[in-house]
ZAPAMAR-316420 format. One record per residue (C-alpha): x, z, y; residue number from 1. Coordinates in nm, 2 decimals. Example, Ala and Ser with C-alpha at 12.3 -4.5 7.8 and 13.67 -1.06 7.14 Angstrom:
<u = 1.23&w = 0.78&v = -0.45&bami = 1> $
<u = 1.37&w = 0.71&v = -0.11&bami = 2> $
//
This chain:
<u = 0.01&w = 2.27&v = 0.13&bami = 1> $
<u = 0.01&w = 2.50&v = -0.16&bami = 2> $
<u = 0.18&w = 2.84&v = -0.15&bami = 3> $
<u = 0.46&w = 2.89&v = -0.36&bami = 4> $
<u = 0.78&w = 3.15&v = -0.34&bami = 5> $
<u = 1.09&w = 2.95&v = -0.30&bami = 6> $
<u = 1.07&w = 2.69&v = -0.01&bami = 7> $
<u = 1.31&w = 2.43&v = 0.03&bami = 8> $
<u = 1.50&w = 2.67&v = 0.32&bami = 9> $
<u = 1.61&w = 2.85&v = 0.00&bami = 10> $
<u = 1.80&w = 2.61&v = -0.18&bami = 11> $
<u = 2.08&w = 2.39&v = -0.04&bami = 12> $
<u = 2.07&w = 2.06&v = -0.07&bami = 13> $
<u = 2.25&w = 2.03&v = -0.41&bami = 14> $
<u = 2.00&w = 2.30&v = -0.60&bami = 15> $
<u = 1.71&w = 2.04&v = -0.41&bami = 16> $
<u = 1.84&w = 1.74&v = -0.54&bami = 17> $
<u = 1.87&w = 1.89&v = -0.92&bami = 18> $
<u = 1.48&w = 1.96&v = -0.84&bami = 19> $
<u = 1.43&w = 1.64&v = -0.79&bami = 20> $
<u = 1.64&w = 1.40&v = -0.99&bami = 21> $
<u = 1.55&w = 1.51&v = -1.30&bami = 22> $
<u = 1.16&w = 1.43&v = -1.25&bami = 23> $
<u = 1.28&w = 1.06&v = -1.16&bami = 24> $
<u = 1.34&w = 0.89&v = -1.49&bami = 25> $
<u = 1.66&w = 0.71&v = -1.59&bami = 26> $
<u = 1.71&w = 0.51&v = -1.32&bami = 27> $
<u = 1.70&w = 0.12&v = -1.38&bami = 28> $
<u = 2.01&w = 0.04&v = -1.16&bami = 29> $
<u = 2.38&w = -0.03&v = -1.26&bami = 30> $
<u = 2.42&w = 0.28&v = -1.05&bami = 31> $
<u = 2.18&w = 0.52&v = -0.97&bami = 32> $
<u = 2.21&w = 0.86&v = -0.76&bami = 33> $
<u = 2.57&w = 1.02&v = -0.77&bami = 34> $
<u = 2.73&w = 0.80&v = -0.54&bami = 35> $
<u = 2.75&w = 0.69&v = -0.14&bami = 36> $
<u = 2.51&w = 0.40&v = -0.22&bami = 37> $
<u = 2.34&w = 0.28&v = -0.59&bami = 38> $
<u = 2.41&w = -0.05&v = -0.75&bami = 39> $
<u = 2.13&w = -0.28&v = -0.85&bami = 40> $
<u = 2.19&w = -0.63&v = -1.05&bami = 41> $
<u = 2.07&w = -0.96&v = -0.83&bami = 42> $
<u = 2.08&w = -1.21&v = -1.09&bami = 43> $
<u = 1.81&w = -1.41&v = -0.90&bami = 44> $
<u = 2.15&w = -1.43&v = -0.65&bami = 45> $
<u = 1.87&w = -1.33&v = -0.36&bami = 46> $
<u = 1.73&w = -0.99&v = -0.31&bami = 47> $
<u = 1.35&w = -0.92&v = -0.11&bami = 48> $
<u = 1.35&w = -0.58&v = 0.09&bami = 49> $
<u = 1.13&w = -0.41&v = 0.28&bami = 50> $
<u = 1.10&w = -0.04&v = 0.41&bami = 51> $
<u = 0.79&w = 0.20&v = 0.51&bami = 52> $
<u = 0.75&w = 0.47&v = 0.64&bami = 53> $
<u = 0.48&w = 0.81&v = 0.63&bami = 54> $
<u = 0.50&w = 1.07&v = 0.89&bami = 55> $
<u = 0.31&w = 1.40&v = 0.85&bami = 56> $
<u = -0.02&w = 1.37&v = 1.12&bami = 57> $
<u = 0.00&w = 1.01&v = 1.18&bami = 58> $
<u = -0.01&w = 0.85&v = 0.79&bami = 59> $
<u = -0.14&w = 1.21&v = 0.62&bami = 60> $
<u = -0.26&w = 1.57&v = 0.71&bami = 61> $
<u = -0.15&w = 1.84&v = 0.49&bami = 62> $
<u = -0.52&w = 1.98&v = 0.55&bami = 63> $
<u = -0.78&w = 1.72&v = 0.64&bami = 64> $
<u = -1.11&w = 1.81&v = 0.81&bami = 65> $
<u = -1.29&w = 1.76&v = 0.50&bami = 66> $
<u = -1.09&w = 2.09&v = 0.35&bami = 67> $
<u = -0.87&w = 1.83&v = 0.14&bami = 68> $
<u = -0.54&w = 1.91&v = 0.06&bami = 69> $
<u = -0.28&w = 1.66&v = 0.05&bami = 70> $
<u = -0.08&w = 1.67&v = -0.25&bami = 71> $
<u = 0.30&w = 1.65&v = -0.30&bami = 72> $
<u = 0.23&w = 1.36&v = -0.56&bami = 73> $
<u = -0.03&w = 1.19&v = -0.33&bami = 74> $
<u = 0.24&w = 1.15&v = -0.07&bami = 75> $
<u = 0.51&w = 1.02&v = -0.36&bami = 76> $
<u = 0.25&w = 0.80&v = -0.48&bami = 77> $
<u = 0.10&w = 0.65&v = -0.16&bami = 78> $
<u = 0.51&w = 0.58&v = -0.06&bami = 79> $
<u = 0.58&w = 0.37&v = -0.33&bami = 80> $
<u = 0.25&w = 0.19&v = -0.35&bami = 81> $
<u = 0.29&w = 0.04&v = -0.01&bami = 82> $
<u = 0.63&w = -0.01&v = -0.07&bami = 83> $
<u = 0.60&w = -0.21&v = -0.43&bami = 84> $
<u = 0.27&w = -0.38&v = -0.23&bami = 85> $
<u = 0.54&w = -0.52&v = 0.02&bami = 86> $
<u = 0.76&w = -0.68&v = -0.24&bami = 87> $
<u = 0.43&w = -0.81&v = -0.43&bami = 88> $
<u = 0.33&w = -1.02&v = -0.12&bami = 89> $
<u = 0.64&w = -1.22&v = -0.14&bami = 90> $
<u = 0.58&w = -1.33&v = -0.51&bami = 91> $
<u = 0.85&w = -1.12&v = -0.64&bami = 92> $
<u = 0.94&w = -0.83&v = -0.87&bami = 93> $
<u = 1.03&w = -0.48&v = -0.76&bami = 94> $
<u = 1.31&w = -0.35&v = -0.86&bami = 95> $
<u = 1.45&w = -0.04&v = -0.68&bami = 96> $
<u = 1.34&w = 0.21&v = -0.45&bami = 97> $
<u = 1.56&w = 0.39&v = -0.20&bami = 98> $
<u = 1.40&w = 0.72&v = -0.03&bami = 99> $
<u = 1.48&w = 0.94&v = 0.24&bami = 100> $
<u = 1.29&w = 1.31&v = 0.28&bami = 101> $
<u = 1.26&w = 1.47&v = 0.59&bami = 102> $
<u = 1.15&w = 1.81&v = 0.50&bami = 103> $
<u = 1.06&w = 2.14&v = 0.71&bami = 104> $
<u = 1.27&w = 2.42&v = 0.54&bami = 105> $
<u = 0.89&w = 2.59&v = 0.49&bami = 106> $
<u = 0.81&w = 2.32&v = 0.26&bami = 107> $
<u = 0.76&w = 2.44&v = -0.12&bami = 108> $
<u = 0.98&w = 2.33&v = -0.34&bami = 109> $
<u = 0.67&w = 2.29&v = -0.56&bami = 110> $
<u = 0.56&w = 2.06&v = -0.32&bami = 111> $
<u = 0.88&w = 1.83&v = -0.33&bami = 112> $
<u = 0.89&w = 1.82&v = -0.71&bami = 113> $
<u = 0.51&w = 1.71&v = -0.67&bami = 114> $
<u = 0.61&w = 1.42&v = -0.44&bami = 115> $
<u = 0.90&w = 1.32&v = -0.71&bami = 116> $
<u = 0.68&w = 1.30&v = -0.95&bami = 117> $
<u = 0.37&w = 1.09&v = -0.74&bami = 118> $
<u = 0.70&w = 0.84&v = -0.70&bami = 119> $
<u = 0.79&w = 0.83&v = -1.08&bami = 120> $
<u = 0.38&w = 0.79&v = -1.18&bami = 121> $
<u = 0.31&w = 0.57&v = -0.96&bami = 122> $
<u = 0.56&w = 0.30&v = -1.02&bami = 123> $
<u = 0.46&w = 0.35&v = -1.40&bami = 124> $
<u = 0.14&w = 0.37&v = -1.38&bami = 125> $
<u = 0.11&w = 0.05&v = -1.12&bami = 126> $
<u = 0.32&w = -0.18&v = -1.38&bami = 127> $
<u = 0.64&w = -0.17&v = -1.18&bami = 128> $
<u = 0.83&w = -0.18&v = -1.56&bami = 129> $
<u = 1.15&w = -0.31&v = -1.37&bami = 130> $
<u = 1.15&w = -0.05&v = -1.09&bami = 131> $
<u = 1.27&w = 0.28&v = -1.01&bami = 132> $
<u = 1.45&w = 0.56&v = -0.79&bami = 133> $
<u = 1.74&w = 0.48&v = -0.74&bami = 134> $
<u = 1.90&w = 0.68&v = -0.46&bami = 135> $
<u = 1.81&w = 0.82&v = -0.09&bami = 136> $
<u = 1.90&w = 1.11&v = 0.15&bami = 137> $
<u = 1.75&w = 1.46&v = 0.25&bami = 138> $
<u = 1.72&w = 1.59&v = 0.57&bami = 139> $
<u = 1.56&w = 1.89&v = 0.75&bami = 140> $
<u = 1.35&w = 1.84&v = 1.04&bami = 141> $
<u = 1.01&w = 1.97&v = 1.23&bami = 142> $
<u = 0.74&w = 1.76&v = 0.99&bami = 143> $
<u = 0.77&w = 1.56&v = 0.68&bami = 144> $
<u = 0.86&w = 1.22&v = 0.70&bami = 145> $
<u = 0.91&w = 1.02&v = 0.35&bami = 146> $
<u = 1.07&w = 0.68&v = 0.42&bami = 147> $
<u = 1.11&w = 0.43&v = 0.13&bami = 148> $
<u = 1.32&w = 0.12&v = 0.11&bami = 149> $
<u = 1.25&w = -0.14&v = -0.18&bami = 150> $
<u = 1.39&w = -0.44&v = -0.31&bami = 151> $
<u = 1.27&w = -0.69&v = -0.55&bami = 152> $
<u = 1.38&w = -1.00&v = -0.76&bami = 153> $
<u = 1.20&w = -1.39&v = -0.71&bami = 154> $
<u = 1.30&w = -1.43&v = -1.05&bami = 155> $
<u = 1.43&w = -1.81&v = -0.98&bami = 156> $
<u = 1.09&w = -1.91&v = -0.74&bami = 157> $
<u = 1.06&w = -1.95&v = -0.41&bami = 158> $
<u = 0.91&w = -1.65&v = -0.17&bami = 159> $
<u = 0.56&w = -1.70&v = -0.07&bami = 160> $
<u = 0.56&w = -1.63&v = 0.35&bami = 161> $
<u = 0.25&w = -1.60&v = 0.55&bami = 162> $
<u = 0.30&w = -1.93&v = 0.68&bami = 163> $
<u = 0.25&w = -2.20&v = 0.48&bami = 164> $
<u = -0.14&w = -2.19&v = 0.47&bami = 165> $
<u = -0.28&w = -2.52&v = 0.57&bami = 166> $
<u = -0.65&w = -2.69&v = 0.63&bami = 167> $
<u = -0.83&w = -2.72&v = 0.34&bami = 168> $
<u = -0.67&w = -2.41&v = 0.15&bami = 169> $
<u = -0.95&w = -2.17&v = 0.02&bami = 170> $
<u = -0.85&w = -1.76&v = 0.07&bami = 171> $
<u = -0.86&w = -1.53&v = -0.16&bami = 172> $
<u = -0.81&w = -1.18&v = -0.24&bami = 173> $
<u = -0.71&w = -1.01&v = -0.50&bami = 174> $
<u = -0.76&w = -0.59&v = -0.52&bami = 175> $
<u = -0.98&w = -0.37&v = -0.36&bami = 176> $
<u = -1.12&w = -0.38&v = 0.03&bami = 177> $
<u = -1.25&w = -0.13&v = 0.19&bami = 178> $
<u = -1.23&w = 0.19&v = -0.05&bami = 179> $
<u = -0.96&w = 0.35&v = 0.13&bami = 180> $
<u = -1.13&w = 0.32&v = 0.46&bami = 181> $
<u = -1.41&w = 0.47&v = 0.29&bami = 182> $
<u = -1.20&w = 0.78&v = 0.20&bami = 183> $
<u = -1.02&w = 0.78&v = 0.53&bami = 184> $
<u = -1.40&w = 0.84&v = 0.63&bami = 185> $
<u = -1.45&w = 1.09&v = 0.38&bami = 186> $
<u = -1.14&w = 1.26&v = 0.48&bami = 187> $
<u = -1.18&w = 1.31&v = 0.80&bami = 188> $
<u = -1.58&w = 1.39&v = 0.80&bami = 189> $
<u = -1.83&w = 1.65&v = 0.79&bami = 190> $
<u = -1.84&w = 1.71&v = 0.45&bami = 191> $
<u = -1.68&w = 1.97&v = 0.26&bami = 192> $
<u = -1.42&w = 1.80&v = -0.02&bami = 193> $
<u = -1.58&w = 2.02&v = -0.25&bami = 194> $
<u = -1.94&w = 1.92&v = -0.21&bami = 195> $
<u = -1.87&w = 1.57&v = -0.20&bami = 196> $
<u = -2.02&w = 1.40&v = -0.50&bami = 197> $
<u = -1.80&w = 1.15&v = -0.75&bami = 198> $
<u = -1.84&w = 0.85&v = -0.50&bami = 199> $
<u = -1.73&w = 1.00&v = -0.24&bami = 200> $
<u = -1.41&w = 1.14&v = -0.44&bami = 201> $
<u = -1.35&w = 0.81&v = -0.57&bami = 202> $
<u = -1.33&w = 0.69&v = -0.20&bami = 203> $
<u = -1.06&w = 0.95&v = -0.11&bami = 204> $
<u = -0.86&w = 0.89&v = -0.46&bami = 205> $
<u = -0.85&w = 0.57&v = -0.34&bami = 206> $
<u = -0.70&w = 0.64&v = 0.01&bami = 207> $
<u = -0.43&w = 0.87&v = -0.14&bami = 208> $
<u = -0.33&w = 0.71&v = -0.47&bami = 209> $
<u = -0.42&w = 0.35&v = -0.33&bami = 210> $
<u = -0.36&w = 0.09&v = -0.67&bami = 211> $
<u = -0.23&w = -0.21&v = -0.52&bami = 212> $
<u = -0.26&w = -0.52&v = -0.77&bami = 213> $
<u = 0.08&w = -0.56&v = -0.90&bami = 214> $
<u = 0.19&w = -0.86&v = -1.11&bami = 215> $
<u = -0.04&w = -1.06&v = -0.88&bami = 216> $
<u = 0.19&w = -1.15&v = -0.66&bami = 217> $
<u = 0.38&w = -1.35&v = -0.90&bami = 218> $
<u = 0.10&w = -1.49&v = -1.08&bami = 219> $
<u = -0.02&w = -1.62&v = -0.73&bami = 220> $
<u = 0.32&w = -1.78&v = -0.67&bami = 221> $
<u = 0.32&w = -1.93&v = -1.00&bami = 222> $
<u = -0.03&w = -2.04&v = -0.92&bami = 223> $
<u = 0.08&w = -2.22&v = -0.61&bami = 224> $
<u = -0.01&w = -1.99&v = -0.35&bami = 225> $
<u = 0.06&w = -2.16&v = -0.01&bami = 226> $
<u = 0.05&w = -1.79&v = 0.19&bami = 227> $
<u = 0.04&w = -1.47&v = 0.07&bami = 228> $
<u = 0.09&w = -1.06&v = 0.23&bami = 229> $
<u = -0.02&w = -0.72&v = 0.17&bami = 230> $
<u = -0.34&w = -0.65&v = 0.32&bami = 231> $
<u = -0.21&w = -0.33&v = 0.48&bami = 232> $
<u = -0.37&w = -0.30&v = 0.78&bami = 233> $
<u = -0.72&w = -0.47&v = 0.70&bami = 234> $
<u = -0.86&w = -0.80&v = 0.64&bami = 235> $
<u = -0.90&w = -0.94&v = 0.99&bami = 236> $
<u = -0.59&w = -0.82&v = 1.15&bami = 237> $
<u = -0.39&w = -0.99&v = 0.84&bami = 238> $
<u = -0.60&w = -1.29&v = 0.81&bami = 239> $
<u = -0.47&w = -1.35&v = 1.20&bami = 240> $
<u = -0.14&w = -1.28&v = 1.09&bami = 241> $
<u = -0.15&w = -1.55&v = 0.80&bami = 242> $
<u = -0.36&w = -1.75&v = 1.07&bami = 243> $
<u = -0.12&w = -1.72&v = 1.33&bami = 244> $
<u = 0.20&w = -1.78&v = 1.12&bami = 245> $
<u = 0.07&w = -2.08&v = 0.95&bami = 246> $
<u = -0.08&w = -2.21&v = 1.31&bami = 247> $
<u = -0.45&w = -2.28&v = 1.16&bami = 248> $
<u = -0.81&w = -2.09&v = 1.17&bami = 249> $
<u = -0.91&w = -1.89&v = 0.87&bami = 250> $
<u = -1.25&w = -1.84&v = 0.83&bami = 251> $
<u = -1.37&w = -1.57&v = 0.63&bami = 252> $
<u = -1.73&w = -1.63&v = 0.45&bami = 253> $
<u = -2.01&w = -1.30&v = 0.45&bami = 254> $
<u = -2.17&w = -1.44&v = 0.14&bami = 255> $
<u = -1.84&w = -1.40&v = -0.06&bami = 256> $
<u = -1.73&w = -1.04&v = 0.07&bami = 257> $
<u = -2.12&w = -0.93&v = 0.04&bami = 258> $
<u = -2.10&w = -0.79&v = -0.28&bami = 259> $
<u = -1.76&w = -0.56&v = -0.20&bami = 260> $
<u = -2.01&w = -0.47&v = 0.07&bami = 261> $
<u = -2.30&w = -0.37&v = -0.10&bami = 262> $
<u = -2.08&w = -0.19&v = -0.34&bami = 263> $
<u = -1.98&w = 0.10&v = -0.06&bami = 264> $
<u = -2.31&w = 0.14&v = 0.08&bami = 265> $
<u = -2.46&w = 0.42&v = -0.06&bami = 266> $
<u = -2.13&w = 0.60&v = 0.06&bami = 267> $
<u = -2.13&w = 0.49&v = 0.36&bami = 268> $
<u = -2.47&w = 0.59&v = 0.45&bami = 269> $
<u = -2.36&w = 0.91&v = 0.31&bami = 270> $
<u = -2.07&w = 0.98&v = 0.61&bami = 271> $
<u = -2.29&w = 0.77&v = 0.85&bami = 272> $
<u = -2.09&w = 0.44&v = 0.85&bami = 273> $
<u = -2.11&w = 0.06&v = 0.82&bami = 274> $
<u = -1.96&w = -0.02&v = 0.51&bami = 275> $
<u = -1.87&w = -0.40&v = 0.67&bami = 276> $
<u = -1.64&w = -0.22&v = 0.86&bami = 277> $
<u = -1.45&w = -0.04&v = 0.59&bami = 278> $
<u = -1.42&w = -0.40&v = 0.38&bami = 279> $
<u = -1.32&w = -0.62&v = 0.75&bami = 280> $
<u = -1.07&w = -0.37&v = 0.89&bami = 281> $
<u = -0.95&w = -0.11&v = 0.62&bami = 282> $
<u = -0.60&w = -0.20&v = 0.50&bami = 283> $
<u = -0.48&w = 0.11&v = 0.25&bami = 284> $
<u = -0.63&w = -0.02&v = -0.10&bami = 285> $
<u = -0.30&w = -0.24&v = -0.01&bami = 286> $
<u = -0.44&w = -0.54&v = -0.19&bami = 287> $
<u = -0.34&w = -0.95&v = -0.12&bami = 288> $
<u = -0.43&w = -1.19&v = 0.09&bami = 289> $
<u = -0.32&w = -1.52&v = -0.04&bami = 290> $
<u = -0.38&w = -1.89&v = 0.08&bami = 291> $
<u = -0.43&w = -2.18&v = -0.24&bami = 292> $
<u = -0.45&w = -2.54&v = -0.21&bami = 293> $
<u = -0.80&w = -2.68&v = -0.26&bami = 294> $
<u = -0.90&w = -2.77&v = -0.61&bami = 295> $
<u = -0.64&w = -2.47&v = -0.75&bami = 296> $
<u = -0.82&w = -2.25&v = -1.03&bami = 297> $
<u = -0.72&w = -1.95&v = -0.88&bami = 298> $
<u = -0.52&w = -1.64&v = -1.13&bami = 299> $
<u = -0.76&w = -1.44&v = -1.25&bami = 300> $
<u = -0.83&w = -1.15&v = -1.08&bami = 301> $
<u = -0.86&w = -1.33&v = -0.75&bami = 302> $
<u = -1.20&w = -1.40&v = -0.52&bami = 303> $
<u = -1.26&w = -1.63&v = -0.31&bami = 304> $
<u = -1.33&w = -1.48&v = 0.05&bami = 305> $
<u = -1.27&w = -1.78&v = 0.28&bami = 306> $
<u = -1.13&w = -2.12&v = 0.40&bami = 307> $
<u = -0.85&w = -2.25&v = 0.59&bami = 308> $
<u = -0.91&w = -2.53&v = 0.87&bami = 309> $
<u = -0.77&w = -2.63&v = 1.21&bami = 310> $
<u = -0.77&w = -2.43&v = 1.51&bami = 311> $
<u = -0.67&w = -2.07&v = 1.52&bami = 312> $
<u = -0.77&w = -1.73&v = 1.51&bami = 313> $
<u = -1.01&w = -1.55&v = 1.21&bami = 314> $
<u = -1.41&w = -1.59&v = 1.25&bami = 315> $
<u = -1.64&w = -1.41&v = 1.00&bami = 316> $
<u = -1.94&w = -1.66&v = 0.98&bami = 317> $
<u = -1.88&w = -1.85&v = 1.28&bami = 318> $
<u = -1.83&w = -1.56&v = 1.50&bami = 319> $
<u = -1.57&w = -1.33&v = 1.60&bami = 320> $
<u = -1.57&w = -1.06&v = 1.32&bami = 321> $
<u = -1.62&w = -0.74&v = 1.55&bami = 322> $
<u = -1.35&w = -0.49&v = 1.36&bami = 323> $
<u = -1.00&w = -0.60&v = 1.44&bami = 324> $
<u = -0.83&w = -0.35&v = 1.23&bami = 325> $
<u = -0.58&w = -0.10&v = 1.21&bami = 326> $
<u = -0.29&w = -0.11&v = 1.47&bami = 327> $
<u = -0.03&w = 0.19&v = 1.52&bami = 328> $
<u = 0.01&w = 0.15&v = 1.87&bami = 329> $
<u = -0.32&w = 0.06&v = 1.99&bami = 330> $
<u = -0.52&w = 0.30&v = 2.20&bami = 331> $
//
């Protein structure tokens, strides 16, 4: 964490706020921070909503083993990428964000404004056009904890769950696998941030400003998408989610995700890896799994990684895929 004079143990939570607010934009509510609660418009007469959270030492290190430091603005950005990733999976629109900042009172105030302003770029930069800050809470406690609520609009379709894939639909994906598990890799490895050559920092941009593929989500809907999530905690482990949910098998086919593969090997040879690992059970690029009927000519910017059929459970060429991703609770 960078070093900086005032901490947030200096300022009350009024002088904090004024930090903050202004590095948030004009926010796109009928009432935005002032109040017990914001307003936002639901002209769609529904409103999607999902919350995440990131805890200091289980979601980020402030110092990684690598020597990396973690950034105010990664933090800011990483929140509300996973949160506008959420609202993407379901076909709709974001439209708000709601956060809530546990802070240690030795935090820099530098820091904070950072993170403010990794939430404000990100939702720009990520085409959320119709999205923005529009309220939260502060709070002091032993680590940082940034929690985000979002909403979003269907804009007059219907949400797209994870179970409506059936046999015959073809999977696809649409964003990047594998290149935050790369920089997870990177992060926590042997080599020195500052020695590590452009592919390797490419990897760890990608696990702390991950670029989920917005507007997709929509597009896939509008496609016809029969299924759809956020591939948050890698392929497999949501592939069985959609397969589960929908009660079918999904296959998923090497000769489709070989070229993703190929693409991270050189790196992964690098931090002594298997770069099939990073695209099977990494989950942080935060890109979407979606399920489309047969025949469908499928949006641009989605691949083609598998097949629906009956049965159950997720096989990688016939077998059981030997990575099953990233669960919080598992040993």
């Amino acid at each position: 964490m960078p070093t900086n004079a005032q901490i947030v143990a200096d300022l009350d939570e009024k002088s904090l706020l004024a930090r903050i607010f202004p590095r948030l934009g004009t926010p796109k509510a009928l009432l935005g921070p002032g109040d017990d609660a914001a307003v936002i418009a639901a002209p769609d007469s529904r409103t999607v909503i999902s919350i995440d959270t990131l805890v200091q030492d289980a979601d980020f290190r402030l110092q990684w083993p690598s020597g990396y430091r973690t950034s105010g603005f990664d933090v800011g950005w990483k929140c509300a990428a996973q949160n506008l990733s959420d609202i993407n999976a379901m076909g709709a629109v974001p439209t708000s964000l709601v956060v809530s900042l546990t802070l240690p009172g030795s935090t820099p105030v530098a820091w904070v404004e950072d993170l403010a302003d990794g939430l404000a770029d990100a939702i720009t930069a990520l085409g959320a056009e119709e999205c923005s800050v529009v309220g939260g809470d502060l709070g002091r406690g032993r680590e940082i904890v940034v929690t985000a609520a979002v909403t979003g609009d269907l804009k007059g379709r219907s949400p797209v769950l994870r179970s409506g894939a059936r046999p015959g639909d073809v999977v696809a994906v649409a964003g990047e696998l594998g290149l935050a598990a790369g920089g997870l890799a990177a992060l926590e490895g042997n080599i020195a941030y500052t020695d590590m050559d452009e592919g390797l920092q490419s990897l760890v941009a990608a696990q702390c400003r991950p670029r989920p593929p917005l507007r997709m989500g929509p597009l896939a809907a509008a496609a016809g998408a029969t299924a759809m999530l956020d591939i948050s905690d890698g392929l497999v482990r949501d592939a069985g989610r959609m397969a589960r949910a929908s009660a079918v098998g999904i296959e998923l086919d090497p000769v489709a995700l070989a070229p993703r593969v190929a693409r991270l090997q050189r790196e992964a040879a690098l931090l002594g890896a298997d770069p099939l690992d990073w695209v099977l059970g990494g989950g942080e690029d935060h890109g979407l799994l979606a399920a489309f009927p047969a025949g469908t000519a499928l949006p641009k910017g989605f691949e083609q990684v598998g097949t629906v059929h009956d049965g159950g459970g997720v096989t990688f060429g016939g077998q059981a895929p030997r990575t099953a991703g990233w669960d919080h609770f598992a040993g």
